[in-house]
LUMKE-203066 format. One line per 3 residues: number of its first residue (from 1); their letters; for each residue x, y, z of N, C-alpha, C. Coordinates in steps of 0.001 Angstrom, whole numbers, plus 500000, padded with zeros to 6 digits. Layout:
<recs>
NUM) A) X Y Z X Y Z X Y Z; ... $
</recs>
This chain:
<recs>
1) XXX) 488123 515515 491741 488285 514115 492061 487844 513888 493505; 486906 513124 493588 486271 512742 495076 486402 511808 495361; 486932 512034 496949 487870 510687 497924 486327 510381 498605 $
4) XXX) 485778 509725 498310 485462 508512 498438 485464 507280 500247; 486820 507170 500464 486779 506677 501131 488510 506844 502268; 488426 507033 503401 489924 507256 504218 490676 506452 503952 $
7) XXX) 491968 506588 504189 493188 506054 504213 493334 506126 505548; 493780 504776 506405 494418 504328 507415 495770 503560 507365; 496813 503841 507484 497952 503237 507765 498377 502295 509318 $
10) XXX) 498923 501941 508683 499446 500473 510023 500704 500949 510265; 501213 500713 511751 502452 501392 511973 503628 500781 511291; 503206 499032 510620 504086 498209 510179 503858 498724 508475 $
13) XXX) 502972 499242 507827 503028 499923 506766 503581 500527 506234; 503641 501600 507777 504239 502550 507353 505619 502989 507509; 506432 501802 508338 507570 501620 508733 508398 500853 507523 $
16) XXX) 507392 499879 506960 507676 499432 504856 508077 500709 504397; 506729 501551 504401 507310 502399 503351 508412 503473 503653; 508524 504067 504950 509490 504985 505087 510848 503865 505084 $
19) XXX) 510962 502856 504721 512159 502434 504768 512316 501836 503131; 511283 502119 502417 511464 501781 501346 512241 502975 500594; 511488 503909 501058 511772 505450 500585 513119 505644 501055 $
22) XXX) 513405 505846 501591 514845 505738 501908 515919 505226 501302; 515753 503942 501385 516202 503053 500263 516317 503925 498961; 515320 504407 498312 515327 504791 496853 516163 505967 496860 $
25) XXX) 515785 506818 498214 516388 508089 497843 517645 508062 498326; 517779 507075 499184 520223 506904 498921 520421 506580 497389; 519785 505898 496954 520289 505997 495185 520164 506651 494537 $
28) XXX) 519157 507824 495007 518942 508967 494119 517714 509463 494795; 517740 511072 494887 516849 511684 495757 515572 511578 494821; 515402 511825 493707 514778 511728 492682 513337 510462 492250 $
31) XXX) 514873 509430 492574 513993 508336 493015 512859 507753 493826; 513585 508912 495430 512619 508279 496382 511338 509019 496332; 511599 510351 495788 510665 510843 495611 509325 510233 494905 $
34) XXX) 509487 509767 493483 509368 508840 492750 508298 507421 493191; 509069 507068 494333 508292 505747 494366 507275 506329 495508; 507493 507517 496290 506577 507630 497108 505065 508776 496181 $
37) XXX) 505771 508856 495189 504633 509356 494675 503786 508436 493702; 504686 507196 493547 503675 506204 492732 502696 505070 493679; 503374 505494 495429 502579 504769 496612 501184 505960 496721 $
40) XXX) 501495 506738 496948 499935 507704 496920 499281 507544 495768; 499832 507590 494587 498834 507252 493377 498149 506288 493861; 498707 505152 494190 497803 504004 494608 496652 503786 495880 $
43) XXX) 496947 504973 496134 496092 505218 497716 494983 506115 497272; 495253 506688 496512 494233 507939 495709 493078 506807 494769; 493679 505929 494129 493050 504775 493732 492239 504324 494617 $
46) XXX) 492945 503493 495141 491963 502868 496343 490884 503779 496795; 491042 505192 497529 489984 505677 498038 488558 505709 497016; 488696 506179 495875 488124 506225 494891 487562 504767 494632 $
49) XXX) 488122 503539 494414 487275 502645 494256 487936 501525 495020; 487610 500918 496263 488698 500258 496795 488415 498481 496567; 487359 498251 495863 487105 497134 495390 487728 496766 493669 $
52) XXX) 488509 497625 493282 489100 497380 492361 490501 495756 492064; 491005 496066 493022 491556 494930 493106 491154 493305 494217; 491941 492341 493516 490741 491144 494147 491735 490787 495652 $
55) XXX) 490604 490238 496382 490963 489352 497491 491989 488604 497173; 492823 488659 498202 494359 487428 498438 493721 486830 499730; 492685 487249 500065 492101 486244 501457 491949 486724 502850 $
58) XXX) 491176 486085 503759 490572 486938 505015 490282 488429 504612; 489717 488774 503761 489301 489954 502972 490392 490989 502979; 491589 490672 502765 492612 491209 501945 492466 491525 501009 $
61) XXX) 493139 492682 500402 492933 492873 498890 494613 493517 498809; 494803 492962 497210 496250 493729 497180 496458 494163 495642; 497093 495155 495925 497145 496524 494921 498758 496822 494588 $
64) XXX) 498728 496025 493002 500164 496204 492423 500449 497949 492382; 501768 497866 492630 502593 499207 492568 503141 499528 491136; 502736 500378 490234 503178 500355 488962 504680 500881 488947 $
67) XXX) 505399 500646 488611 506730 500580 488418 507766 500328 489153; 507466 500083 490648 508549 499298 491406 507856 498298 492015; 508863 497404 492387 508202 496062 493070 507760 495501 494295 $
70) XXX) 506616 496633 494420 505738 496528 495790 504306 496154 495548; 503786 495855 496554 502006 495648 496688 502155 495945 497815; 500475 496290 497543 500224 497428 498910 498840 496654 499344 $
73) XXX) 499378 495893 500515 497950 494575 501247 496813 495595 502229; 495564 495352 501605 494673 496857 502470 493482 495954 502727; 492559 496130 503847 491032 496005 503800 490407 496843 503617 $
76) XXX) 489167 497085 503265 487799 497881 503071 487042 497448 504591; 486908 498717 504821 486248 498685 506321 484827 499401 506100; 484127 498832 505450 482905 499777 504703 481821 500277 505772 $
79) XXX) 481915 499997 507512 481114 500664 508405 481856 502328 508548; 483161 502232 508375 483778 503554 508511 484015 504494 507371; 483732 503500 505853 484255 504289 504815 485599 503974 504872 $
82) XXX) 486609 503668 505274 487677 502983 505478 488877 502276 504876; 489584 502442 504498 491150 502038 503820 491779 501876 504930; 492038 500281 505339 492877 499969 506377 494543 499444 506087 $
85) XXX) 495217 500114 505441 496638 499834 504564 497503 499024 505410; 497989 497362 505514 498057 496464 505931 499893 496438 505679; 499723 496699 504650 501651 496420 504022 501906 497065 502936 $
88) XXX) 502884 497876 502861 503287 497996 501648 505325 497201 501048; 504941 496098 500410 505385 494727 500834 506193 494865 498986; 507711 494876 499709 508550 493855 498287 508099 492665 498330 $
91) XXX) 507954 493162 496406 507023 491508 495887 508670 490026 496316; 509864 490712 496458 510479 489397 496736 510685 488978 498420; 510049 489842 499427 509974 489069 500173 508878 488264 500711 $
94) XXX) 509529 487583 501587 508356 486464 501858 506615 486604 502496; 505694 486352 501458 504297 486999 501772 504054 486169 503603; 504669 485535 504094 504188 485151 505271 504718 486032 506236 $
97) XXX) 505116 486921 506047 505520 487773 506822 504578 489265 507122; 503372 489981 506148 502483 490295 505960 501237 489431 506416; 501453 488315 506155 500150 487361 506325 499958 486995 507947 $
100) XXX) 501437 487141 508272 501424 487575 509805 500629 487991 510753; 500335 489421 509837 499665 490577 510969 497956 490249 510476; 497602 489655 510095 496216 489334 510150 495593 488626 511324 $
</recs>
């Protein structure tokens, strides 16, 4: 399987997800494990084809999380080859808070 293209994380990304993970794994270690392995699935995706999912705007693109309720807001930086990972964002909180850091 050929990566295609890097993964870059945002410090606000990645401060989502280690606090998401956390979250899962006080309810069960199992869990957090779990959702952080269904966040790399999605990053393994992306590198591989990162135009798969569509624009939400200012060339955003966002990438449902299959089985828990996140999206993961990224650009394509195609001078670098590039995955610029923007948010990885509960679908119930408020998208202006992601839409923020643009």
């Amino acid at each position: 399987m050929d990566l295609l293209y890097k993964i870059s994380i945002s410090e606000a990304a990645l401060t989502e997800f280690d606090e998401a993970y956390l979250y899962y794994k006080s309810i069960e270690d199992e869990l957090g494990v779990k959702f952080a392995n269904s966040i790399n699935s999605e990053y393994v995706r992306l590198c591989q084809n990162p135009y798969l999912f569509k624009e939400v705007g200012k060339a955003v693109r966002q990438c449902i999380v299959e089985t828990f309720p996140y999206v993961v807001h990224y650009k394509v930086i195609e001078t670098e080859q590039e995955i610029l990972i923007i948010s990885v964002f509960h679908t119930a909180r408020n998208p202006k808070i992601w839409k923020n850091r643009l």
